[in-house]
C-alpha positions as CSV (number, residue, x, y, z in Angstrom):
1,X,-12.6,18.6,-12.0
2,X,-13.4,22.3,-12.0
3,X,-16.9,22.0,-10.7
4,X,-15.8,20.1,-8.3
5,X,-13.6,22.1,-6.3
6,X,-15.9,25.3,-7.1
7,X,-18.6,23.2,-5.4
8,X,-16.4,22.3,-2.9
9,X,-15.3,26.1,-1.8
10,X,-19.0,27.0,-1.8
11,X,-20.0,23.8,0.8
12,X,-16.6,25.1,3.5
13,X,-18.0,26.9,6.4
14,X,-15.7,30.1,7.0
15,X,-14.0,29.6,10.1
16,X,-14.1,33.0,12.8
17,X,-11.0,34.4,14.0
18,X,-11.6,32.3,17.4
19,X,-12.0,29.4,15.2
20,X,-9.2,29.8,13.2
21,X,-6.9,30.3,16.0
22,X,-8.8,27.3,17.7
23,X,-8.0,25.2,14.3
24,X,-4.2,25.4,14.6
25,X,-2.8,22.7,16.1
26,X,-0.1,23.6,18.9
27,X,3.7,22.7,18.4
28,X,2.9,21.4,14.9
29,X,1.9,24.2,13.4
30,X,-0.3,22.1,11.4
31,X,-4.3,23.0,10.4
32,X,-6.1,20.8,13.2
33,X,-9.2,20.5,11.0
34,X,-7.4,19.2,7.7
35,X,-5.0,17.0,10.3
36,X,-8.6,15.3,11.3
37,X,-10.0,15.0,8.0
38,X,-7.0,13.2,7.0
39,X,-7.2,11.2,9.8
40,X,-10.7,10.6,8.7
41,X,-9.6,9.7,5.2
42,X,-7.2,7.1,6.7
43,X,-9.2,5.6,9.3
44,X,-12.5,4.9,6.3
45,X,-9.5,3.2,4.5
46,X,-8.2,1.3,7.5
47,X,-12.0,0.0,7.6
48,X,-12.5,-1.1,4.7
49,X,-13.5,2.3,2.7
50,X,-17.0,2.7,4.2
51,X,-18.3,3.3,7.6
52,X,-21.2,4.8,9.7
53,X,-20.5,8.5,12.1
54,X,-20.7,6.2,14.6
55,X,-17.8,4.4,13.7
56,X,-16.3,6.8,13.0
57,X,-17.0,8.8,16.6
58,X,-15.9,5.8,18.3
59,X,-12.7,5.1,16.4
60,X,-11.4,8.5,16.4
61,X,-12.6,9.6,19.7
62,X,-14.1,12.8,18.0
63,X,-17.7,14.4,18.5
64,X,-20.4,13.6,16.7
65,X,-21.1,17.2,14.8
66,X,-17.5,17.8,14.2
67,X,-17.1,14.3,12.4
68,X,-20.5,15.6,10.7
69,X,-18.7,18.7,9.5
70,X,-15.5,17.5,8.2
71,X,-17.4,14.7,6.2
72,X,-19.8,17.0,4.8
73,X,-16.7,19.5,3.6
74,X,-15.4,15.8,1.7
75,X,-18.5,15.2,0.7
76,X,-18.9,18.9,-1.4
77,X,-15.7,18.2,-2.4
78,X,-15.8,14.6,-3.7
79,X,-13.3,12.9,-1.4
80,X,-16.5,10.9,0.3
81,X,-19.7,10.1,-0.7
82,X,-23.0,9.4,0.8
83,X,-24.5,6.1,0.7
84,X,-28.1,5.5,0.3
85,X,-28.2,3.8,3.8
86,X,-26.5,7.1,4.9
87,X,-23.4,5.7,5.0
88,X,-20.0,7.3,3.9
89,X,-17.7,6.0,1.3
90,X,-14.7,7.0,0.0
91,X,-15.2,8.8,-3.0
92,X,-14.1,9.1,-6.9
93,X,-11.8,12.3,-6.4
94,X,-9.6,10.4,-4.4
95,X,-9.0,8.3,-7.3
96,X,-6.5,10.9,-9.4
97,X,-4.6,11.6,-6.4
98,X,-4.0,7.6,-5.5
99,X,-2.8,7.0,-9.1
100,X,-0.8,10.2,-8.8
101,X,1.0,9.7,-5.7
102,X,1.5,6.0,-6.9
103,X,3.7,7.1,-10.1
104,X,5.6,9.5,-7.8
105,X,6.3,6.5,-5.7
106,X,7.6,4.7,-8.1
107,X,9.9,7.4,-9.4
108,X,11.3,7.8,-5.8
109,X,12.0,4.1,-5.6
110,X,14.0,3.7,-8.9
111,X,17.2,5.0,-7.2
112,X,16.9,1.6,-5.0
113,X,16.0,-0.5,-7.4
114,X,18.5,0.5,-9.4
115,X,21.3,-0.6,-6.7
116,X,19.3,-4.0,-6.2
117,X,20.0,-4.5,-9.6
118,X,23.7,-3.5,-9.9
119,X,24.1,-5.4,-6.3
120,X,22.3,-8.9,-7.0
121,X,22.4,-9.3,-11.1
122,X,18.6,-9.7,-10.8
123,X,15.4,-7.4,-12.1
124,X,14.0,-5.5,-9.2
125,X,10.4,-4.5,-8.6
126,X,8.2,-2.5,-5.9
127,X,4.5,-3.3,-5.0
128,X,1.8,-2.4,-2.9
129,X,-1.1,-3.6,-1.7
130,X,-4.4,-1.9,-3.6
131,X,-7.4,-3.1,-2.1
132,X,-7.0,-7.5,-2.2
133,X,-4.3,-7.1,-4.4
134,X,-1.0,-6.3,-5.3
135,X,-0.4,-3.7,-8.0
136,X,3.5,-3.6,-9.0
137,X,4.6,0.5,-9.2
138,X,8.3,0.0,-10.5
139,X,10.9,-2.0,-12.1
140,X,14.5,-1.8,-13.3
141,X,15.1,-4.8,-15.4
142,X,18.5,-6.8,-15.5
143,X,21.1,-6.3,-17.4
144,X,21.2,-10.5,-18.3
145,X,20.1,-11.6,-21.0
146,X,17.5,-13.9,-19.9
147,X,15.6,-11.9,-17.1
148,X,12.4,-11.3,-15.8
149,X,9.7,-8.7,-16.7
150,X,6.6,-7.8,-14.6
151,X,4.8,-5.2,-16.3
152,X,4.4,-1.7,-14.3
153,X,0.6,-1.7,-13.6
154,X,0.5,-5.3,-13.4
155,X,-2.1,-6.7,-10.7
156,X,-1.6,-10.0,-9.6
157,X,-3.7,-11.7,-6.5
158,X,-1.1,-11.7,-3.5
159,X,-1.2,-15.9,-3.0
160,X,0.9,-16.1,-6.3
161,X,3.7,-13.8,-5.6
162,X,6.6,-13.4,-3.0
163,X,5.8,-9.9,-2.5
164,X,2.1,-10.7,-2.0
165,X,3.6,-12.8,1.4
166,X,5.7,-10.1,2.2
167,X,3.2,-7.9,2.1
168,X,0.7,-9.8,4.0
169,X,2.9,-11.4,6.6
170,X,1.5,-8.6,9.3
171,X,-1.8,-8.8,8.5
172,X,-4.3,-10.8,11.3
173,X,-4.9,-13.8,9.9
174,X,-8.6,-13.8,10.4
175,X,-8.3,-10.2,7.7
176,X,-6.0,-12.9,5.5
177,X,-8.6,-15.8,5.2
178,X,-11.1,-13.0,4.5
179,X,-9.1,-11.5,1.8
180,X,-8.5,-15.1,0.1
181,X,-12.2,-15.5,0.4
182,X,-12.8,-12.3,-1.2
183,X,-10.4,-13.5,-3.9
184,X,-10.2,-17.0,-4.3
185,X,-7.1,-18.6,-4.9
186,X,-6.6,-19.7,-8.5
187,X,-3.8,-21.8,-9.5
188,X,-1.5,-19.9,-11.8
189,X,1.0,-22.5,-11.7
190,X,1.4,-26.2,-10.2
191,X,3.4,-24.8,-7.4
192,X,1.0,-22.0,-6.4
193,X,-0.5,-22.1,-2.9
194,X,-4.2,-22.7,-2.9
195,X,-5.1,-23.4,0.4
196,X,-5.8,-20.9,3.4
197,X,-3.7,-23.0,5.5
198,X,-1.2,-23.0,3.4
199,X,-1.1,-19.5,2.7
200,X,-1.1,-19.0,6.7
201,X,1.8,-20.9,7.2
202,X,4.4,-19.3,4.3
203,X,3.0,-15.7,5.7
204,X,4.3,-17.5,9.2
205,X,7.8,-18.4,7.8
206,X,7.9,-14.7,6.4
207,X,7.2,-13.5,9.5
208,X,9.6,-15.9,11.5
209,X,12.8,-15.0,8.5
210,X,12.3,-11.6,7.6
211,X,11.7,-12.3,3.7
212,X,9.2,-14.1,1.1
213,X,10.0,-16.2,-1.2
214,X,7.6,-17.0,-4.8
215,X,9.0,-20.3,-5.7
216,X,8.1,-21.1,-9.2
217,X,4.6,-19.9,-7.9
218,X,3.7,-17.1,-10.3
219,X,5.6,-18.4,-13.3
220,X,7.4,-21.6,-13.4
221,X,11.4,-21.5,-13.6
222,X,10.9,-18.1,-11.7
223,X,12.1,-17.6,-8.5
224,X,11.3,-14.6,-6.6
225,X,12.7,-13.2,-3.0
226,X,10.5,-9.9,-1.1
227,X,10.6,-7.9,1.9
228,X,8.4,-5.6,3.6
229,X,9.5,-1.7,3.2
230,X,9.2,-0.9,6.6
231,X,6.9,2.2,7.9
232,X,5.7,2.9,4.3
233,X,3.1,5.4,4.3
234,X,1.1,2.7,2.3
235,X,1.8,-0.8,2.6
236,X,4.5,-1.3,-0.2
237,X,7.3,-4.5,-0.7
238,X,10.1,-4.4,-2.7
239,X,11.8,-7.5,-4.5
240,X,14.1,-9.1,-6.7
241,X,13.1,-11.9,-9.4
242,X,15.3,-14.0,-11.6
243,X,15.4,-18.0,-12.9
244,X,15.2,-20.5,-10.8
245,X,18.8,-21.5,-11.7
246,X,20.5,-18.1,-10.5
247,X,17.8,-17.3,-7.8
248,X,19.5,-20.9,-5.8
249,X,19.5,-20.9,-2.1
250,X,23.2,-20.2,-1.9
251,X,22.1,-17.1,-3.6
252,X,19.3,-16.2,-1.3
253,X,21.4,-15.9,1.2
254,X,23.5,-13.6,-0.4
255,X,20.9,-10.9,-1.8
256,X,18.1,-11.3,1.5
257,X,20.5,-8.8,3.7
258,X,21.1,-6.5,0.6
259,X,17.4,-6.0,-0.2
260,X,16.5,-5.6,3.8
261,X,19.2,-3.0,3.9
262,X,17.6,-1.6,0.4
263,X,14.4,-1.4,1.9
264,X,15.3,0.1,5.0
265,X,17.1,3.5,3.0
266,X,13.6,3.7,0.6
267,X,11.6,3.8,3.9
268,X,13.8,6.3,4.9
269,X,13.5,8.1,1.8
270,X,9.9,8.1,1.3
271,X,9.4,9.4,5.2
272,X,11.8,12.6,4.1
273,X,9.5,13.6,1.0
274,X,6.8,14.1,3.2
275,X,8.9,17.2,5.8
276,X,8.6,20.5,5.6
């Protein structure tokens, strides 16, 4: 990683005092320059992970040769590469950092889990979306003896799973039957959704009560209930999962409010780590 950021430091232009001065962002007292690259970063994400200067220009409302500058400062330093049809890309570098700030994630949300579980009896687990699909980040099982386990690391396609709807329910659903196309939708059990439509109208019913529900979908005599963490700096869901026979409706009603209150505090939580 070494070369990297030697290579890197050679490829920044030094900035003149006027520049520098020019580069600080007033009543943030943030860098303006690394506030756009950022914003760069975000919006190649937001599109998909490559895009043309163009694009770029129009999305961002920035001038051509500064776009040109900032990328070629990621580009020496291996947060964006160059496509052969002169496109940009995110690139590799970015990589360690993702994984990184994933794990810290998942230690900040413990704490919350940890009151889902002492709160509803049932094993709690946080996702996130990671490209088309969801990646689970933490877990604190319950204390039953018959309870469930998702492995940390686990990726599952987000038609099978509660907090696959949850996370999803936002989404346009043009960008939702494009994903499922991208994916397919495999049956992991006979209760799994496998139609577009179908999918459409349980992210509609999210949307409409506030919280998902995986209905013997993923694993049969598994009941699952999700909800969106609000504002998350990357599109994350929390949950609670437990047999079919504890996980009732009488039930659901009982444990929805406490992880919507649970997910509300980690959103809060998770907007505080990033102040000064």
């Amino acid at each position: 990683m070494r070369a990297g950021a030697d290579r890197c430091e050679r490829n920044t232009d030094v900035p003149s005092a006027e520049s520098k001065t020019a580069a600080t962002t007033a009543g943030s007292g943030g860098v303006q320059s690394l506030e756009r690259a950022f914003d760069l970063l975000e919006r190649m994400a937001d599109a998909g992970g490559e895009v043309g200067l163009s694009e770029l220009s129009t999305s961002s409302g920035l001038p051509l040769p500064t776009i040109h500058r900032l990328m070629r400062t990621l580009v020496a330093c291996g947060y964006v590469r160059q496509q052969p049809n002169r496109r940009y890309a995110l690139g590799p570098r970015l990589i360690r950092l993702g994984e990184s700030s994933a794990r810290l994630l998942g230690t900040w949300a413990r704490p919350y889990l940890a009151r889902l579980v002492e709160e509803t009896g049932e094993t709690a687990n946080m996702a996130l979306l990671d490209g088309d699909e969801v990646v689970y980040v933490a877990q604190v099982p319950s204390r039953h003896s018959m309870r469930m386990f998702t492995e940390v690391g686990r990726r599952v396609l987000p038609h099978t799973t509660g907090v696959g709807k949850a996370l999803l329910a936002s989404t346009p659903p043009e960008e939702v039957r494009a994903l499922l196309a991208r994916t397919g939708m495999p049956a992991v059990t006979e209760k799994t959704i496998t139609s577009p439509d179908g999918f459409l109208d349980a992210l509609r019913q999210v949307h409409e009560l506030g919280y998902a529900v995986d209905d013997n979908e993923q694993e049969m005599g598994v009941r699952c209930l999700a909800v969106p963490v609000p504002d998350s700096p990357a599109p994350a869901a929390i949950s609670i999962s437990g047999p079919a026979g504890r996980v009732t409706d009488e039930a659901t009603q009982r444990i929805v409010p406490i992880l919507k209150e649970v997910a509300v505090e980690l959103s809060g939580a998770l907007a505080s780590t990033g102040s000064a």
